[in-house]
C-alpha positions in Angstrom: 46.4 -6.1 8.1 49.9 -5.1 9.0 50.7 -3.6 12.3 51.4 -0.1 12.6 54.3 1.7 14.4 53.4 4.6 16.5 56.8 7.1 16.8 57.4 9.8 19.0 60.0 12.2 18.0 61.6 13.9 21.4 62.9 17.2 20.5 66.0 18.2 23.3 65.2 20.7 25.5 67.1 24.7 26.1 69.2 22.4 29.0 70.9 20.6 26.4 74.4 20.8 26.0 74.4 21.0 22.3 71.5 23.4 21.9 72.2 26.2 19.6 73.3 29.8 20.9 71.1 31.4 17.9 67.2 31.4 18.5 67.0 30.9 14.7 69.1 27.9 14.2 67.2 26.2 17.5 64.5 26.4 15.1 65.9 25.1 12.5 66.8 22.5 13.9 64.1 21.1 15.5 62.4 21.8 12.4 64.9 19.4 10.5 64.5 17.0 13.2 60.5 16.5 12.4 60.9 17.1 8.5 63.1 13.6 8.8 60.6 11.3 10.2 58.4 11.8 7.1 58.2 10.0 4.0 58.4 12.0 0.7 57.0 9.1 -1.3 53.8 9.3 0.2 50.7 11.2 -2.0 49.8 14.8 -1.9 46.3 14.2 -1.1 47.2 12.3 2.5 49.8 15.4 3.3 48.8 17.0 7.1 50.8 19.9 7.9 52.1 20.6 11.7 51.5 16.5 12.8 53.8 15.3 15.5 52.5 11.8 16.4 52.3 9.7 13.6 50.9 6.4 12.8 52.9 4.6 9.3 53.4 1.4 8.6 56.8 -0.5 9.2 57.7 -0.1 5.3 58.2 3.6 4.6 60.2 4.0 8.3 62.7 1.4 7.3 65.6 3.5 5.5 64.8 6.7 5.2 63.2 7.5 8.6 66.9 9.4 9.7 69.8 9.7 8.3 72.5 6.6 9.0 75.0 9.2 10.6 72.4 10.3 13.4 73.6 10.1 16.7 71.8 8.8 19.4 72.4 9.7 23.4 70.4 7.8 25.8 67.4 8.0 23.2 67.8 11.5 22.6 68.7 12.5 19.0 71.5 14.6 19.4 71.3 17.9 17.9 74.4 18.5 15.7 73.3 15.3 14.1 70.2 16.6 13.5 71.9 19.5 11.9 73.5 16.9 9.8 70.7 15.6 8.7 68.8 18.7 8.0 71.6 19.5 5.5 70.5 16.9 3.0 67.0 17.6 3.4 65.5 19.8 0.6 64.9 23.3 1.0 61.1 22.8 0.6 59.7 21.0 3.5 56.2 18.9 2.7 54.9 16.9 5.9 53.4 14.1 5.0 51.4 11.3 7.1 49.8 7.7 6.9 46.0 7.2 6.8 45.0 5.6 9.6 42.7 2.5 8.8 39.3 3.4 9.2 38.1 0.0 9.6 38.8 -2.5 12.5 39.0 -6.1 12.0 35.9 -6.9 13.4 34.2 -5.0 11.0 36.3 -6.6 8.2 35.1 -9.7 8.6 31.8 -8.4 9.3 31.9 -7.4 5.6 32.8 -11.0 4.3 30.1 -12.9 6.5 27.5 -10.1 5.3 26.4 -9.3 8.7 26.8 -6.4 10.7 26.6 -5.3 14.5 23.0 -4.0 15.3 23.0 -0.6 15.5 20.4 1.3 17.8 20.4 4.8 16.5 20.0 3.5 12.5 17.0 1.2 13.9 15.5 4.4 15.3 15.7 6.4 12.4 13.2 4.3 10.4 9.7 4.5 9.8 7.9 2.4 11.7 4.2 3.9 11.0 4.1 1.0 8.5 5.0 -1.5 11.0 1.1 -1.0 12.2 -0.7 -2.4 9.6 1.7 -5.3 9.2 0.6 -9.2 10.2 1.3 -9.6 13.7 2.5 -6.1 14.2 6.1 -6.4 12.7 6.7 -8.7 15.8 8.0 -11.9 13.8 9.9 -9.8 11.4 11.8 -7.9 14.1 12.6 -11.2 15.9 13.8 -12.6 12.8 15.9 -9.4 11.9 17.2 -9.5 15.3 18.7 -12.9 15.1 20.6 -12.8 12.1 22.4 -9.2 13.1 22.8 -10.4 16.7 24.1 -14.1 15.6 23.6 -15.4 19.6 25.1 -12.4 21.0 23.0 -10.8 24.0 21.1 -7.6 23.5 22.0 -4.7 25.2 19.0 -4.2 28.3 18.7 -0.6 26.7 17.9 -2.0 23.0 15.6 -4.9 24.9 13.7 -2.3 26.5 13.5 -0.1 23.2 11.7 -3.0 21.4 9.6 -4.0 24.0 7.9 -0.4 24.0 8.1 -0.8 20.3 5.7 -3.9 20.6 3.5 -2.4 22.7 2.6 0.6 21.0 2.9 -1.3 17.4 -0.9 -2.3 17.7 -3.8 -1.0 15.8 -7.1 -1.6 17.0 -10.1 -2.2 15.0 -12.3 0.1 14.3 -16.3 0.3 14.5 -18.6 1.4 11.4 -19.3 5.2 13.2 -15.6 5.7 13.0 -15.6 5.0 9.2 -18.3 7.6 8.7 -17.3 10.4 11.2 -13.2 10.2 9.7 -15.0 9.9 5.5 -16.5 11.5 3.5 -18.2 11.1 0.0 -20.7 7.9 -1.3 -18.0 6.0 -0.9 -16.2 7.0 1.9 -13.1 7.4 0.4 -12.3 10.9 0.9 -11.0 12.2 4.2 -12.5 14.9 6.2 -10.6 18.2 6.9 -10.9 17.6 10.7 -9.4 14.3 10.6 -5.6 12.9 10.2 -4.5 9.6 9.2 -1.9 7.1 10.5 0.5 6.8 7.6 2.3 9.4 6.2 0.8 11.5 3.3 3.8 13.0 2.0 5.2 10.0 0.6 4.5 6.9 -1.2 3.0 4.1 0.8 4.3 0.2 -0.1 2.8 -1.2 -2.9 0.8 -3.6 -1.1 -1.3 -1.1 1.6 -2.2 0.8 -1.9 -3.6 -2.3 -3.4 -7.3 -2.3 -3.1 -9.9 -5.1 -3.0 -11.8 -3.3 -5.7 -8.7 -4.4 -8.4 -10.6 -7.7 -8.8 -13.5 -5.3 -10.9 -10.5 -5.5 -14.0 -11.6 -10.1 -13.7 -15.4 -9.1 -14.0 -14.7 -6.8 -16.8 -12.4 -9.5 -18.5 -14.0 -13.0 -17.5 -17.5 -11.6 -19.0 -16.1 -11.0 -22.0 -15.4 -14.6 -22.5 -19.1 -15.9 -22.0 -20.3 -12.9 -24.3 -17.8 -14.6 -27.1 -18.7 -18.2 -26.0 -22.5 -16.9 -26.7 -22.1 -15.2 -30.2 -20.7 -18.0 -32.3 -22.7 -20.3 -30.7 -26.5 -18.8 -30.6 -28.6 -19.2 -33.4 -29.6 -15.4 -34.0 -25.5 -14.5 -34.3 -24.9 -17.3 -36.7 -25.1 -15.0 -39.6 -21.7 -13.2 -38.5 -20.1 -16.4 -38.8 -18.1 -16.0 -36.1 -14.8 -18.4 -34.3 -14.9 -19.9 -30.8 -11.2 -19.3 -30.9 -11.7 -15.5 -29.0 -13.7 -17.6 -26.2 -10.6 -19.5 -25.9 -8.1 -16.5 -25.6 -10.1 -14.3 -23.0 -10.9 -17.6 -21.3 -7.3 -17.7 -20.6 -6.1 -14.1 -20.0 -9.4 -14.1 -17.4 -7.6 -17.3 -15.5 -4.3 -15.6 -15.5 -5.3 -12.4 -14.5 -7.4 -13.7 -11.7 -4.2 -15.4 -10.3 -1.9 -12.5 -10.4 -4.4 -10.5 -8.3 -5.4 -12.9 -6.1 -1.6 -13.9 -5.3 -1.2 -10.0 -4.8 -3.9 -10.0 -2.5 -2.5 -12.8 -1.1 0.3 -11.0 0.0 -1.3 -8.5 1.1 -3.0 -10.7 3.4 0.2 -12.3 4.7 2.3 -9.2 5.3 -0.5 -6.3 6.0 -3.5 -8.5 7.9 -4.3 -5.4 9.3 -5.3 -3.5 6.3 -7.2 -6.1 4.8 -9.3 -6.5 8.0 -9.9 -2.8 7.9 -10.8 -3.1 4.3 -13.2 -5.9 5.4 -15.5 -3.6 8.3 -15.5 -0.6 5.7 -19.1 -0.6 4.9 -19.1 -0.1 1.8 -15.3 -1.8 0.4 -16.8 -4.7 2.1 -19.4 -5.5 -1.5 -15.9 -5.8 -3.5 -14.9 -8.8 -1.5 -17.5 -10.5 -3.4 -15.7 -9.6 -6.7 -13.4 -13.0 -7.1 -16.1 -15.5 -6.4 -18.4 -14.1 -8.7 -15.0 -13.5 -11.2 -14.7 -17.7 -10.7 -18.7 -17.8 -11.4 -17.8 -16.1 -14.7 -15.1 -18.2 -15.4 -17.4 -21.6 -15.0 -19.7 -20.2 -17.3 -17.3 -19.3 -20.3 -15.6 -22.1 -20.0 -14.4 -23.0 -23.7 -16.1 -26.3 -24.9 -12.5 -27.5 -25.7 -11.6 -27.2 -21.9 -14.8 -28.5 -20.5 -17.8 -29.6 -21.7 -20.0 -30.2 -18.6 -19.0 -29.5 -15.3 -19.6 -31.1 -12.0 -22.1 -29.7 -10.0 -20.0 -30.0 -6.8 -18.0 -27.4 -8.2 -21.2 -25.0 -7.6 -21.6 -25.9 -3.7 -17.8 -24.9 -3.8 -18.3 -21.6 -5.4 -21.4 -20.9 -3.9 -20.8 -21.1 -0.5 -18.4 -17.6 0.6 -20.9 -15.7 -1.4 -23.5 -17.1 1.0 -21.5 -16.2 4.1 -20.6 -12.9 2.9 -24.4 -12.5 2.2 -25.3 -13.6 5.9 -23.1 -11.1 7.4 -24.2 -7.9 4.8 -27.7 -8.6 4.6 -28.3 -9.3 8.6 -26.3 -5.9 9.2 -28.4 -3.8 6.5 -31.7 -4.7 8.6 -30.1 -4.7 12.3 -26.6 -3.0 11.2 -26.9 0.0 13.8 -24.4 2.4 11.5 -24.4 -0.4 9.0 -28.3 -0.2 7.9 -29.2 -0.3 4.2 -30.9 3.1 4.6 -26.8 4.2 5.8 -24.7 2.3 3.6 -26.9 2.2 0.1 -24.3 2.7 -2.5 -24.7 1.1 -6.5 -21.8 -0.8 -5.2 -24.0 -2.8 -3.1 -25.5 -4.1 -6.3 -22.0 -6.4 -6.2 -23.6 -8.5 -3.6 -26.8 -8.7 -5.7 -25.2 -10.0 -8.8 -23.9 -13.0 -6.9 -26.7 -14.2 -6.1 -28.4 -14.6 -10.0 -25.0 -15.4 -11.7 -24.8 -18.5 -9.0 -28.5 -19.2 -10.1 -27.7 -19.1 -13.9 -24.6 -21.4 -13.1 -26.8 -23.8 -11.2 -29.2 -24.1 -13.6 -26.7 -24.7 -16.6 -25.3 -27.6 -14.8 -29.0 -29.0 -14.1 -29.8 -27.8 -10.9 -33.1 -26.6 -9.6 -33.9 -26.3 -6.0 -30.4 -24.2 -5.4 -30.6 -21.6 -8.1 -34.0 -20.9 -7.1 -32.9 -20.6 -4.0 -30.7 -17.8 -4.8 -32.5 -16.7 -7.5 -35.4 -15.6 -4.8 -32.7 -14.0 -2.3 -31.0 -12.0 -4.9 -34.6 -10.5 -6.0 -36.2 -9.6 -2.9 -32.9 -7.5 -1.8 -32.7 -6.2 -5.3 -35.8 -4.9 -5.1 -35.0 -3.4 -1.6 -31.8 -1.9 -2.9 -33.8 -0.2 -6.0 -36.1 1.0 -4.2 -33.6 2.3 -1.2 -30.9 3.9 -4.0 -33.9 6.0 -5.9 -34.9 7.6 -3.0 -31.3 8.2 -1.0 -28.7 9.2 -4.0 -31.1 12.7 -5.1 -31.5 13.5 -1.4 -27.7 12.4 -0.2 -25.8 15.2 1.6 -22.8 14.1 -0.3 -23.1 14.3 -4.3 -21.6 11.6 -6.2 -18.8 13.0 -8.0 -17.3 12.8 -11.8 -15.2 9.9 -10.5 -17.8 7.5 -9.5 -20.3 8.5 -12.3 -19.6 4.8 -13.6 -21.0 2.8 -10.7 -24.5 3.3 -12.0 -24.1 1.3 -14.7 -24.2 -1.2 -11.8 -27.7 -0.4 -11.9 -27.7 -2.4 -15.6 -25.9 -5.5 -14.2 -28.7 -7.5 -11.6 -31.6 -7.2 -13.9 -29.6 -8.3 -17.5 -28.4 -11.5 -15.5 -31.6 -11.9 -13.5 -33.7 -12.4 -16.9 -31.0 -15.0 -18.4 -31.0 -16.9 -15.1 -34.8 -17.3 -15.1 -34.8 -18.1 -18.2 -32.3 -20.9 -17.7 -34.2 -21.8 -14.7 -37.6 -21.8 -16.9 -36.6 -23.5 -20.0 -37.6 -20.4 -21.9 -37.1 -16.6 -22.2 -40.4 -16.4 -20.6 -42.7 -13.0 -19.8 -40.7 -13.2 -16.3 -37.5 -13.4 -18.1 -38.4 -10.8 -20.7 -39.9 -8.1 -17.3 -36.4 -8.3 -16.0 -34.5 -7.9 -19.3 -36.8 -4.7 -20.0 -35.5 -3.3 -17.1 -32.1 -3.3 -18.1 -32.8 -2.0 -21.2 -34.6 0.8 -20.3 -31.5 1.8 -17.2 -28.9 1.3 -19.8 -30.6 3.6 -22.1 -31.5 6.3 -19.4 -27.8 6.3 -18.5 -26.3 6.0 -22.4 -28.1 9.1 -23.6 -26.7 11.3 -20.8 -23.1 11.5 -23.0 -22.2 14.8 -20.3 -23.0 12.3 -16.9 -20.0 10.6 -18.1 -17.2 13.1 -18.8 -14.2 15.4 -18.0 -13.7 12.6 -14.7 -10.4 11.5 -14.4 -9.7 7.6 -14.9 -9.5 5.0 -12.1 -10.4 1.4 -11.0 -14.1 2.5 -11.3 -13.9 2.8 -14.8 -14.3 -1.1 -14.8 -17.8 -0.5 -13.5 -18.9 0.5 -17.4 -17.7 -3.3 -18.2 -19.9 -6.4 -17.0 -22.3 -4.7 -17.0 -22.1 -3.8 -20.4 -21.3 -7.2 -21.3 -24.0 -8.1 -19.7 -27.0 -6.4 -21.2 -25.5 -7.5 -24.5 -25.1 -11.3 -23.6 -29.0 -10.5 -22.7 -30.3 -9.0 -25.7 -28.8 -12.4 -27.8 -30.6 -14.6 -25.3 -33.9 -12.6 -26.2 -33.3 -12.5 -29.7 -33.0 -16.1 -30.1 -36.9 -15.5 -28.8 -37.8 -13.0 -30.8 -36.1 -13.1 -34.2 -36.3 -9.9 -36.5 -33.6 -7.7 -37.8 -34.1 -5.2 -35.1 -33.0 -7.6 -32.2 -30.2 -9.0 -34.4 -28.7 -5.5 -35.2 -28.9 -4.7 -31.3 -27.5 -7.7 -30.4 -24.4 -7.2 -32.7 -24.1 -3.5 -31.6 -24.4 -4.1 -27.9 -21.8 -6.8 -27.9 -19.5 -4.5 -29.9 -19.7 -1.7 -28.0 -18.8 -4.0 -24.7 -15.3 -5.7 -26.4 -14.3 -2.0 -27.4 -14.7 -0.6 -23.7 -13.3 -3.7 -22.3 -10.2 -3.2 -25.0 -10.2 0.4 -24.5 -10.0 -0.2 -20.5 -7.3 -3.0 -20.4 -4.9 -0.8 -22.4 -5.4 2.0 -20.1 -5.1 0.3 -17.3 -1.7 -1.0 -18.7 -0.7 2.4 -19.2 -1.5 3.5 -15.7 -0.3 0.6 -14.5 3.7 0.4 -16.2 4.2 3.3 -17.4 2.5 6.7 -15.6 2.4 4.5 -12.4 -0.4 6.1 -10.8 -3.0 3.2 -10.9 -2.7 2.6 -7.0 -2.7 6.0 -5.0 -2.5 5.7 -1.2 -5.5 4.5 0.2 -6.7 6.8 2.8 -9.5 5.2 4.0 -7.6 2.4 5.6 -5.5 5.0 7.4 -7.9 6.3 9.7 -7.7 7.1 13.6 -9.9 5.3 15.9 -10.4 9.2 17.3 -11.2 12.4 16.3 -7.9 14.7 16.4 -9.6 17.8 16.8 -12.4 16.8 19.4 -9.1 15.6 21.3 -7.3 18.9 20.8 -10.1 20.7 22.3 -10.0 18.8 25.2 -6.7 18.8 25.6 -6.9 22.5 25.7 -10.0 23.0 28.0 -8.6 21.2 30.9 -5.0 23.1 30.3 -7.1 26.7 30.3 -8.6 25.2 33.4 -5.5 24.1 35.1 -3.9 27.6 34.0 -7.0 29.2 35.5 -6.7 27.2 39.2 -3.7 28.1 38.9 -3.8 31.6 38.6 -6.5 31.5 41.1 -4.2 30.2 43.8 -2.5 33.3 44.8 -4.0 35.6 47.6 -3.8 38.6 45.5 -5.6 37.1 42.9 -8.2 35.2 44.7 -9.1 39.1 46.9 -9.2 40.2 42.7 -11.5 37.1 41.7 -13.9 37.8 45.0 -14.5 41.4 44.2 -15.3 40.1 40.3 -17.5 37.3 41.3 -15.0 34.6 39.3 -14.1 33.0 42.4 -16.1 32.6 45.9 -13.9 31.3 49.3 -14.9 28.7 51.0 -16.8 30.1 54.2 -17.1 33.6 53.1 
């Protein structure tokens, strides 16, 4: 950057011996005197009018900054030079200045390296209500941030002591199950209360990964059951009439895999950078039964496995599988007996069915790889809390304070889901589609039609992630009704069988385009998610406290005076001590 020359024009003072006699050519003259020390090449657009001290580079001064005949005495332009000068000038006088350089040379290189001072007040103005549900409170990112802007240099005390009361007040404590149901609302408890507020902001957009809900991972049960149901058609003996390709088993066998891995990694992520909402997701009695979603998606998966792929698999891979379900069923089914707020008779949602289905798609696994005392196992665990669960859902949902809504009318096709794979997993258990086999699978027939006939139950809702609850299912009860007709042959079970299974792929189709569309192009798939959002206190009831003990404090207050307190005696309010 070239260096700039800073020139101060001295006009002579009333005391000089060449100042004017006339007022007028005084004037002028000084006038001339300041018009010289411009340059005329410069731009309209930098002109400033009535500028004394100017700043210009060496360049423009050289030559034309006086004229050569101006006289110098002692420093002092002399004044009849000045005249002189102001004779060549033109008549229309334009003042014209250099920009001053706006940047410093600090900052230049700051530009080059890419990294720029750290500045306090643009730190401040961000929104850190984010920052709470983040993995380690935003600490490590803020360190990290910190170095690279700083690059060794020593933090002010002032910013130190800034993000040290950052870090403290970053922290969000977890909350107990009472919380979730005093801040909710609805059979979900997804919907906030009036009375309550939230910790994020609800005017805007949260980041993509706080709006990302465990309960995405319904789209892989939807999918992944598709591929058994086309691994079962060509291959059963009832079906073989349709003449049908194992190719579409290969296909959805594929898109399942890579769908589960996109969402998982996105979960992932979510884990990584927002720990905090994930563990809230986790204690939310009743998001809690979607966490078993992705084992029993991989259950799926091992069962459709194209016969190209894999022919038998290793029963280890079972033990594998099986085992988070189990723990996840440890922790749900000790809290719905002993739960305090977490009791079946609280919690009882057809969600919960989730937690069920793991248990007799493990068994139906087990058994297909040759296994016996393990399926059983689960086979009996998964039908003494089914029948629990049937019995607890019948008598809560009519009497619940809070209706189901439009929205959620899909769920009970949950209902369909344990029963349908209960009867194929006995049945694989027992060598045959036996009278135990054929109880359960009567069952599912007779909740799917109960539901299917009530067309208006399942209208005029608007579409979300609970859609996918029409899917598996679906699927499932169709997968069923082959099984059984490979039993009991006759046209009848054929023609349900084919109907059933058809009516599954389309809903499946149907759904995944949607999705897509909701997804890319509408962009409204993931709303925020309130109900990881919550306060661990009541606004309101802290309000009203707030403002007791102020119209207390006013009223001790007021009370203090003697005029008052003789006022307060006479009214009874207030009695003195010894009267």
């Amino acid at each position: 950057m070239e260096s700039e020359e800073h020139i101060t024009l001295q006009i002579p003072s009333l005391n000089d011996k060449h100042q004017p006699t006339d007022p007028s050519a005084k004037v002028r003259t000084e006038t001339a005197v300041l018009e010289s020390a411009f340059d005329k090449s410069e731009p309209p657009s930098q002109q400033r009018v009535h500028s004394v001290s100017i700043s210009m580079t060496p360049s423009p001064i050289k030559g034309i900054l006086l004229n050569p005949e101006s006289i110098f005495n002692n420093g002092i332009l002399d004044s009849s030079s000045a005249a002189t000068s102001s004779s060549i000038l033109p008549e229309a006088a334009q003042f014209h200045s250099h920009a001053l350089p706006k940047s410093s040379a600090f900052e230049d290189q700051a530009i080059q390296i890419g990294h720029f001072p750290y500045q306090p007040s643009i730190e401040s103005s961000k929104d850190k209500r984010f920052d709470n549900f983040k993995t380690w409170s935003g600490k490590l990112e803020r360190q990290i941030s910190l170095v690279s802007l700083l690059k060794g240099k020593a933090q002010r005390k002032s910013d130190q002591l800034e993000n040290a009361f950052v870090q403290t007040t970053d922290q969000v404590d977890p909350l107990p199950a009472d919380r979730y149901f005093d801040a909710l609302e609805g059979p979900e408890l997804d919907t906030l209360k009036a009375s309550e507020e939230i910790l994020l902001p609800e005017d805007k957009q949260w980041p993509f990964l706080l709006r990302y809900p465990i309960s995405s991972f319904s789209i892989c049960l939807g999918v992944s059951s598709q591929a058994i149901l086309w691994k079962t058609l060509p291959t059963s003996a009832s079906t073989k009439f349709l003449h049908l390709s194992i190719k579409p088993n290969l296909v959805l066998w594929c898109i399942s895999v890579a769908l589960l891995v996109v969402l998982a990694c996105i979960y992932l992520l979510k884990i990584i950078f927002y720990f905090e909402a994930v563990r809230r997701e986790y204690f939310h009695p009743i998001r809690i039964n979607f966490f078993f979603a992705p084992f029993i998606a991989l259950l799926f998966l091992a069962l459709g496995v194209p016969t190209s792929i894999c022919n038998n698999l290793h029963p280890a891979l079972w033990y594998i599988l099986m085992t988070p379900i189990l723990s996840l069923e440890l922790k749900i089914y000790g809290q719905w007996m002993s739960g305090g707020q977490r009791r079946l008779s609280k919690v009882a949602n057809p969600v919960n069915h989730l937690s069920i289905v793991g248990n007799f798609v493990g068994a139906l696994l087990g058994a297909s790889m040759g296994l016996k005392e393990g399926p059983i196992f689960f086979f009996a665990v998964g039908l003494a809390h089914y029948m629990v669960l049937f019995v607890t859902l019948y008598q809560r949902l009519p009497t619940n304070e809070s209706v189901i809504p439009k929205d959620l009318h899909p769920v009970f096709f949950l209902f369909v889901a344990a029963p349908s794979v209960a009867s194929m997993a006995w049945a694989r258990i027992q060598g045959s589609f036996d009278f135990g086999s054929r109880i359960g699978y009567f069952i599912a027939m007779f909740l799917y039609l109960s539901l299917a006939v009530r067309v208006n139950f399942f209208r005029g809702f608007k579409f979300s992630l609970a859609w996918w609850a029409y899917t598996f299912p679906m699927t499932g009860a169709a997968t069923a009704t082959i099984r059984y007709s490979n039993e009991v042959t006759n046209v009848a079970t054929q023609a349900l069988a084919v109907v059933l299974s058809l009516i599954a792929t389309l809903t499946v189709m149907a759904l995944f385009i949607v999705t897509l569309l909701h997804a890319f192009v509408l962009q409204d798939l993931f709303p925020n998610d309130i109900p990881i959002a919550i306060s661990d206190r009541n606004p309101k009831n802290h309000t009203e406290s707030g403002t007791n003990q102020s119209m207390e404090t006013l009223r001790t207050k007021t009370l203090t005076t003697p005029q008052s307190q003789r006022q307060a005696q006479k009214k009874g309010i207030y009695r003195f001590e010894g009267s």
